[in-house]
C-alpha positions in Angstrom: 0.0 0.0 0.0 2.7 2.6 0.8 4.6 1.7 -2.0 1.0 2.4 -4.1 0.9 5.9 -2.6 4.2 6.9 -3.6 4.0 6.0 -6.8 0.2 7.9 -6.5 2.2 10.4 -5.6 5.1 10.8 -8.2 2.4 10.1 -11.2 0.6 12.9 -9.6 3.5 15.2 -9.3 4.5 14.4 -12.7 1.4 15.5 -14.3 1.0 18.5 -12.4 4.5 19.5 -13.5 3.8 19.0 -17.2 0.6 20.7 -17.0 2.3 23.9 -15.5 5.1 23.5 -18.5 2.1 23.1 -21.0 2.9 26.9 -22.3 6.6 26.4 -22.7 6.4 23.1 -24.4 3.6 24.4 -26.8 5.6 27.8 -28.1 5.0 31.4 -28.9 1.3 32.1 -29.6 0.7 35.5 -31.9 -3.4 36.0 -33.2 -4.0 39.5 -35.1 -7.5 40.7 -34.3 -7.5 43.8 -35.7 -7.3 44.5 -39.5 -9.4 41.8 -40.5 -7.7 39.6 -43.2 -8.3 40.7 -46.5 -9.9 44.2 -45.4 -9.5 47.5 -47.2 -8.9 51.3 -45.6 -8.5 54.7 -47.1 -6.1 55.6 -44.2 -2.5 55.2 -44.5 -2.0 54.9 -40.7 -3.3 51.4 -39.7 -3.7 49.6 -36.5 -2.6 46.5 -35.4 -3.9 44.9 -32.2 -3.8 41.4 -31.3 -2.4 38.6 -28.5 0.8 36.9 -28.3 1.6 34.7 -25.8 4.7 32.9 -24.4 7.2 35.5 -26.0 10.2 37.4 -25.2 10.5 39.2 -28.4 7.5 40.8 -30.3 8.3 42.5 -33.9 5.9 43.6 -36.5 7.3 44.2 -39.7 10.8 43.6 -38.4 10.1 46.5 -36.3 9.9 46.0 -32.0 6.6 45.7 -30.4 5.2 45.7 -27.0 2.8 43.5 -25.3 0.9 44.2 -21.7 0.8 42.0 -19.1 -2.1 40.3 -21.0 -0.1 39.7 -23.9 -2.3 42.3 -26.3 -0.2 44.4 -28.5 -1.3 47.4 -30.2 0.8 49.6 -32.3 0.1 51.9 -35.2 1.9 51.6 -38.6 2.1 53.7 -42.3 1.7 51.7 -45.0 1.7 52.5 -48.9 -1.0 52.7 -51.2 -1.9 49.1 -52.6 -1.7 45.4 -51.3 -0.2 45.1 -47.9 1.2 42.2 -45.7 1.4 42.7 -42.0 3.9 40.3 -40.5 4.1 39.9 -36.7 6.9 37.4 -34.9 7.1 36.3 -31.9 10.8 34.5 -30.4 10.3 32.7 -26.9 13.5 32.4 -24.4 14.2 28.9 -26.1 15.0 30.8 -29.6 11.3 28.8 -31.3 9.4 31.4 -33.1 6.1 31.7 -35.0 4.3 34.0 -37.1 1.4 35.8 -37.9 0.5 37.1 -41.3 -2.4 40.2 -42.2 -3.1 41.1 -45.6 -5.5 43.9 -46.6 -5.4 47.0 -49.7 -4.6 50.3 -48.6 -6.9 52.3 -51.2 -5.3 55.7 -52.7 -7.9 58.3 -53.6 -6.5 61.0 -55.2 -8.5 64.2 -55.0 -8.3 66.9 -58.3 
């Protein structure tokens, strides 16, 4: 019996332990809410927003970003006229990285 509850005990330990790890095992995380894929603006200054999780190092278009201590990012970019790609990255502390693509049409409307 006591050789039962140690066991018990270890299995149990074990699990708990890869259940807090479950984040670090399963990498960087990065969702763009905001523009919606495929969208179209008239405005050259656009807004990203989204959530990234299990990151050290946030960039969008190769430039840094900042997350809160939610994880939401939100930072405004100038794009050109015509079809744009959005690209945000996220690194953890183990060097693993991931991606996260946007692509939407910045409209040009020029005025006589």
């Amino acid at each position: 019996m006591k050789k039962f509850l140690c066991i018990l005990a270890l299995a149990l330990l074990m699990g708990y332990g890869l259940f807090e790890a479950r984040r670090i095992i399963a990498g960087p995380l990065i969702v763009i809410e905001m523009p919606q894929e495929g969208s179209a603006t008239s405005s050259m200054a656009v807004v990203i927003r989204g959530v990234a999780r299990n990151i050290a190092f946030l960039t969008i278009n190769d430039r840094p970003a900042f997350t809160d201590e939610e994880g939401r990012f939100f930072e405004r970019v100038s794009a050109p006229p015509g079809y744009t790609v959005f690209t945000a990255q996220g690194k953890d502390r183990f060097g693993r990285s991931n991606k996260a693509y946007v692509h939407i049409t910045i409209l040009n409307f020029c005025v006589a």
